[in-house]
N, C-alpha and C positions, 0 to 999 in steps of 0.2 A: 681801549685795547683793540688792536688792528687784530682781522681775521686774515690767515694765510690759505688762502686752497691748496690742498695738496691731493690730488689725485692720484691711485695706485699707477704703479709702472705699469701698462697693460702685461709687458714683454717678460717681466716678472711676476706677475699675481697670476696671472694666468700660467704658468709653469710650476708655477708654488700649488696653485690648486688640483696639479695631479697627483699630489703625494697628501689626499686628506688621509687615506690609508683603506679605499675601495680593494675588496677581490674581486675579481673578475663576473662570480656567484651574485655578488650583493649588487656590483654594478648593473646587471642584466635583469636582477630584481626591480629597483628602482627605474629603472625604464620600463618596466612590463606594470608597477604602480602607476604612471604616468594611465596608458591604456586601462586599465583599470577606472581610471580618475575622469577617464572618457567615455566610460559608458563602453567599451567595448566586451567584446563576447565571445571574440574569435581571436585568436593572435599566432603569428608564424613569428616563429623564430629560424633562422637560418645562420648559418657557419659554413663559408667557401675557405678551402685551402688554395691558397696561391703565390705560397712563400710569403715574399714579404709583399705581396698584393693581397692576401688575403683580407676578408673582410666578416664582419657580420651586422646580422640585419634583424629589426623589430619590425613585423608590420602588424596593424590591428585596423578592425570595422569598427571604432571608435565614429564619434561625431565629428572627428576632426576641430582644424582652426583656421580662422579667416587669416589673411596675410599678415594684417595688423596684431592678432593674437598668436602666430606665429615668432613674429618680431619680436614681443613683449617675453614670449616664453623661451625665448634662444637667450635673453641677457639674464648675464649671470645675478641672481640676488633678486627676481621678479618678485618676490614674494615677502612681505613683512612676514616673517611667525609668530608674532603678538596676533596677527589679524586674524578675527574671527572666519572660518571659511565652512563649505558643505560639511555637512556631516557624512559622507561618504568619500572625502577625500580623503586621499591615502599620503599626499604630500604636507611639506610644514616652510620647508625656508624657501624656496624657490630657485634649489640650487642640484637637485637630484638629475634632472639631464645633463647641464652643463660638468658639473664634478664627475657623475658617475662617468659618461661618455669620458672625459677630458681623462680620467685615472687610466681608461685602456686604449683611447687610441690620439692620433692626433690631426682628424678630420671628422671631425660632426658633419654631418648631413641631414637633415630633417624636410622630408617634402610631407604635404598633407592636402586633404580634401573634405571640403565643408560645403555640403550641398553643390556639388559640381564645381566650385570653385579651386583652382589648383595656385599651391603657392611653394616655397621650397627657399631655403637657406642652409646656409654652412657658415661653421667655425672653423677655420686652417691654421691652425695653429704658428705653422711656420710661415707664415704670411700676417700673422697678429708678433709674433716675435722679430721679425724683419723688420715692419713697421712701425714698433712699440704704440702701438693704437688699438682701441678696441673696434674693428673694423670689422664685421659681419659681412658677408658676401648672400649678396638675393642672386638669388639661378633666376637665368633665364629660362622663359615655358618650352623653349627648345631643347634646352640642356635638360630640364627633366624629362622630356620623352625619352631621352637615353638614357637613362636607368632603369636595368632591366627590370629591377623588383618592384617597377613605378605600375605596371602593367596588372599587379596583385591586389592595387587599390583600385575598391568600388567607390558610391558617389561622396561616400564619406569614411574617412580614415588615416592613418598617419603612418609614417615611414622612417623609422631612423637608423642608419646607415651608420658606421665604423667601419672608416677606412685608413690605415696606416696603424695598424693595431701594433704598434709598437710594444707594449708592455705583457700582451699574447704572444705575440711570436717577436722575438729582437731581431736584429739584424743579423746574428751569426746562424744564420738558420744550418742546419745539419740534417743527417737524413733522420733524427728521431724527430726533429720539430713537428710534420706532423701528425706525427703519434702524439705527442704530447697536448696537440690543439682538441687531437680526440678525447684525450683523456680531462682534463679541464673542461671541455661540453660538458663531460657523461657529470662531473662534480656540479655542474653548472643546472643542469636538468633533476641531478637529486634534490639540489636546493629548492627549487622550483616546487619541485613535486610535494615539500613540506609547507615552505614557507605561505602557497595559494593554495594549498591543501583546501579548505576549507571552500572558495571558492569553484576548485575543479568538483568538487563532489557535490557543492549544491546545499542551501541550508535553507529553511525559513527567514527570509526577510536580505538575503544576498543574491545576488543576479549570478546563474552558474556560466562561467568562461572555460575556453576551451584553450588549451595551449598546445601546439605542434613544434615540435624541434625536426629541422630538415624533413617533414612528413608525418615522424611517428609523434601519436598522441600522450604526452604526458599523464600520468596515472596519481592521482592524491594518493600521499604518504599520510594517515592519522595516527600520532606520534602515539594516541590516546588507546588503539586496537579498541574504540568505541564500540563496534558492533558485533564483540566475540561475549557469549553468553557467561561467560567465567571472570570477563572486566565490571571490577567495583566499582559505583560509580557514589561517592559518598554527596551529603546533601550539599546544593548550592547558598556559596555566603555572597550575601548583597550587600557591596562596602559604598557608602555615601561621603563622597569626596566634591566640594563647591559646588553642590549643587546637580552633580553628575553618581550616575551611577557605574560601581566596577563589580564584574561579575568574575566570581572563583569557583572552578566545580574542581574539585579534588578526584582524581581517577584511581586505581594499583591496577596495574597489569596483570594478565592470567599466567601464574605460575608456571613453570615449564610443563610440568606434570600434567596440563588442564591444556596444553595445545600443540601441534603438530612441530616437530622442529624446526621444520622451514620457515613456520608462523613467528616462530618462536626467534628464532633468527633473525629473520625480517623487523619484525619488533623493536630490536634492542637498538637498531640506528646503528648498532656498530659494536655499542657499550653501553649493558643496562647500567654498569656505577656512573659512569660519567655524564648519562643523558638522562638522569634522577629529577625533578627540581620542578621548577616554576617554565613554565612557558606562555610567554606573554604576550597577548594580540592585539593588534590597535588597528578594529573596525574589519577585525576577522582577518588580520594579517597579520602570520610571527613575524618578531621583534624579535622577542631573546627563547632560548629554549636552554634547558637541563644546566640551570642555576638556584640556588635556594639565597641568595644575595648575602651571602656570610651566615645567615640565619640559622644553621646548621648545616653540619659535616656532609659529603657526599657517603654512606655506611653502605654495608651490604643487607641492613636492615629494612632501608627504604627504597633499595635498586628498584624496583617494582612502581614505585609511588610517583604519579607524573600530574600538575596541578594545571590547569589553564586561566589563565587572566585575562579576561577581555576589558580592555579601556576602551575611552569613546575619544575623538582625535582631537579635544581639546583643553587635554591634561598633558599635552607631551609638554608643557614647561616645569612643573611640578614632578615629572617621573624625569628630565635631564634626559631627553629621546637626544640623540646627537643627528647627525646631518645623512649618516649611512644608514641612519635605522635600524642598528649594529648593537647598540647600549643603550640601557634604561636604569634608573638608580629612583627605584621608590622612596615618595617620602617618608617620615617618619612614623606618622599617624598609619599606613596603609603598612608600613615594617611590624608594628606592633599589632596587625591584626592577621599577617601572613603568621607570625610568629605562632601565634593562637592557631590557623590551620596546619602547621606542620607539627604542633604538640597532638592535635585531631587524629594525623594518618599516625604518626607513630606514639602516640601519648601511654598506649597500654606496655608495649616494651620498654618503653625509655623509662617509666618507675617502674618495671619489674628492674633492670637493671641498677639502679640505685638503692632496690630493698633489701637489706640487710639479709643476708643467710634465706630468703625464699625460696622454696621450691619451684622448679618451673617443672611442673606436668598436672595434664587436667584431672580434677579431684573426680575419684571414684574409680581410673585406670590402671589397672595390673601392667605398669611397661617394664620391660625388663631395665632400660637407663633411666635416669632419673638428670636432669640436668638443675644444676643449682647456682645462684649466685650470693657470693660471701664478700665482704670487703671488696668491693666494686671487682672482684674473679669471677669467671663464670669457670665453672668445673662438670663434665660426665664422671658419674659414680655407677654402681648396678644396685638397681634396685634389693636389698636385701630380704626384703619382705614380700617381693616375688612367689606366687603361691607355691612355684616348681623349686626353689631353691628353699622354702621354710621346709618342707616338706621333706627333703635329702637331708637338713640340715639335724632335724629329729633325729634320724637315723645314727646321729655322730656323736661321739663322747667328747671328754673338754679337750683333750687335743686336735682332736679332728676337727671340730669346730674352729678352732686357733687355727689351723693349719691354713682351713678353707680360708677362711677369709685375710689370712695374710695371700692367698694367689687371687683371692679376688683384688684386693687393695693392688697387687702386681701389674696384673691386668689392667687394672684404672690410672696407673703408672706411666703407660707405656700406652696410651691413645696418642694416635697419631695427627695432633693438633695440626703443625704445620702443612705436614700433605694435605689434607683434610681440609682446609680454610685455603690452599693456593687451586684445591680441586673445584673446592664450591664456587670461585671468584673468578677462575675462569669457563667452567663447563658446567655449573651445574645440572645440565641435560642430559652429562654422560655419565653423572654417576649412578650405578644402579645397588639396589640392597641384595645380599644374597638370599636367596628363596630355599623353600623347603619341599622337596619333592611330595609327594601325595602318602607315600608310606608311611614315611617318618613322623610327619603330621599326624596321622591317623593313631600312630603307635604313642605320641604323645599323647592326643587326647583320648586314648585308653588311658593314659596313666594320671590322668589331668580327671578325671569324670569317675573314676575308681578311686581315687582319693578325696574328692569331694563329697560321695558316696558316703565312704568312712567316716567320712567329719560330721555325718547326719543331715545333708541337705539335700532338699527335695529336685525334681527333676525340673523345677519350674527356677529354681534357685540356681541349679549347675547351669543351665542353661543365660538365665543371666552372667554368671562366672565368666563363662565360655564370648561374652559378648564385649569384654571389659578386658578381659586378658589375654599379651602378648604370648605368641604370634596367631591365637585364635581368630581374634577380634581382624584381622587382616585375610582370610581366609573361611570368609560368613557362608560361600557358596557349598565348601565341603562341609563344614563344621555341620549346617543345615542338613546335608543328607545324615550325617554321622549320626548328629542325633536324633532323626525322625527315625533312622534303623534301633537306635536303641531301645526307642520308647517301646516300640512294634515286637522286638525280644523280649523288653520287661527290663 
């Protein structure tokens, strides 16, 4: 059997490899893992508008690379992914400059410096497409003194340049293009701010980096609002996968009611329903965020509910990590134990939901609604055993009785589900309950404590009543004076 060589078209594979399906976000990511991968500490970013000159630039105080590992790291594919590598690297195929770079522009540029040694290549794409060769261009040490942003590297660090940003700015440039190059930063810099979140803040056992965009300093986004005294933070599961360890700490976000609106805003990413789920980190870097991997519905039960996956960077064949570092598809063993923490955050609702005709309200509460679920229906009723409506209801003969509660059944008729469920799902911060002014209060629990009286119960007893029953039990500050004045009359 005769072996045939067939080598890719350069002029094609390399034009094939701008459309792996990089955004602009992930692309700038995967270059800033590179500097990561280097030990750096410090990194600028910059974005020049200049029509279709424009460009932008990574630099970091990394360790840099000799010429020869410069070389090695410019060809596309440097990398086996089978092959074992540090455990603090952030890369797997050895295609994330090459691709990332190649999806937004179509001049790579890479200068670097490794212990005072200066070295520098480019990819030209239309110069590898003219020539159908994979032809690499080494700069002369002339030619990188003339780059200005070469001036930014110390005795060690690396430079990568995007020049011809074709797939940022096209060639029909208009007067919005660049408005629009600002607004894809600002997209570009929230990503940032999530995805090395963890790194800009600093953790035990991760080296904290600093990332500047045109000057200003990037701020970690914690998807998790970790450090707000009202975030649950449920026990951590320790999942033993080949020999490696995966770590799962389950969070719920602090209800609206528990934090400042702004906070509260900030928090949601945009969307508590849709930013719900699983967020997965490989060696303290997002990967995927606000997915449950079919495991369960995105509800407005669990908006709140946000879990963290930390892998270690030598399972990305097993989780199906792809090239953008965009997608992960757990295995099965690791599905079936997610499964078990998502029945964890929401396990106590999800079987009250499926119990046949259960009450949902907590035992020993006088509320005026009672919520219930029947035949997988969830239904508001009012309470009819409410202390204030047994008490009117005494007063009533068999018609009046009939009466009443054919308007209560009315009333429970005519809840307004729909409003109700599109207010909670999109504002629930702005809905508020209506309150009881001071008097009215007052004149109920006259008539609340005068009939408990009657009924024969002691003032250590009304006073329990009074702590269990609606609208008392939400109004402890008056109720307290009310009845430290009554004891004091007798």
């Amino acid at each position: 059997m005769e072996d045939i060589r067939t080598p890719p078209k350069a002029s094609s594979l390399i034009e094939s490899l701008r459309d792996i399906g990089y955004s602009l976000k992930a692309a700038v990511a995967d270059i800033i893992d590179n500097s990561i991968g280097a030990s750096a500490g410090h990194i600028e970013l910059f974005f020049k508008w200049g029509g279709n000159a424009s460009s932008i630039s990574i630099i970091d105080d990394g360790k840099g690379m000799s010429s020869q590992e410069l070389v090695e790291a410019m060809r596309p594919g440097s990398m086996n992914p089978l092959q074992s590598r540090n455990r603090r690297d952030l890369g797997r195929f050895g295609l994330g400059l090459k691709t990332a770079s190649f999806s937004q522009c179509r001049e790579l540029t890479v200068i670097t410096k490794k212990n005072g040694e200066m070295s520098g290549c480019c990819w030209d794409l239309d110069y590898v497409s003219k020539t159908d060769d994979w032809l690499l261009k080494k700069l002369d040490p002339d030619k990188i003194n003339n780059f200005p942003e070469f001036s930014m590297l110390g005795d060690s660090g690396t430079l990568v340049l995007w020049r011809n940003i074709d797939r940022v700015i096209d060639h029909t440039v208009t007067d919005n293009t660049e408005k629009n190059l600002y607004e894809k930063m600002d997209e570009v810099r929230k990503h940032l701010e999530i995805v090395f979140h963890r790194y800009l803040k600093g953790e035990p056992g991760l080296k904290t980096i600093s990332i500047f965009m045109n000057g200003d300093q990037l701020k970690p986004f914690d998807p998790f609002n970790s450090l707000h005294p009202a975030t649950q933070r449920l026990p951590v599961e320790n999942l033993e996968l080949s020999g490696e360890t995966i770590l799962i700490q389950p969070y719920i976000l602090p209800h609206h009611s528990k934090t400042t609106p702004s906070d509260y805003e900030h928090y949601s990413g945009g969307d508590y329903l849709k930013n719900q789920g699983f967020y997965v980190y490989r060696n303290a870097r997002l990967l995927i965020s606000g997915t449950w991997f079919r495991l369960a519905r995105q509800r407005e039960l669990t908006k709140l509910a946000r879990v963290k996956v930390d892998l270690p960077n030598n399972l990305d064949h097993l989780w199906a990590i792809d090239v953008r570092k965009s997608r992960a598809n757990p295995p099965e063993v690791i599905r079936q134990r997610l499964r078990k923490v998502i029945d964890k955050i929401t396990g106590g609702s999800t079987r009250v939901y499926t119990t046949r005709g259960k009450k949902l309200t907590r035992e020993g509460l006088n509320t005026v609604w009672i919520r219930t679920v029947s035949h997988s229906k969830i239904r508001y009723t009012i309470n009819r055993e409410h202390p204030f409506l047994t008490k009117y209801i005494v007063d009533l003969d068999g018609d009046g009785i009939i009466n009443f509660n054919d308007m209560l059944t009315m009333i429970e008729g005519q809840f307004p589900v729909e409003a109700f469920y599109s207010d909670v799902s999109n504002s629930p911060e702005s809905i508020a309950q209506n309150t009881i002014d001071d008097e009215k209060l007052l004149e109920l629990a006259e008539l609340f404590y005068d009939s408990m009286k009657e009924g024969g119960m002691t003032t250590e007893e009304i006073t329990q009543q009074f702590e269990v029953t609606e609208p008392f039990k939400d109004y402890k500050d008056i109720i307290s004076i009310y009845l430290t004045a009554k004891e004091q009359t007798g």
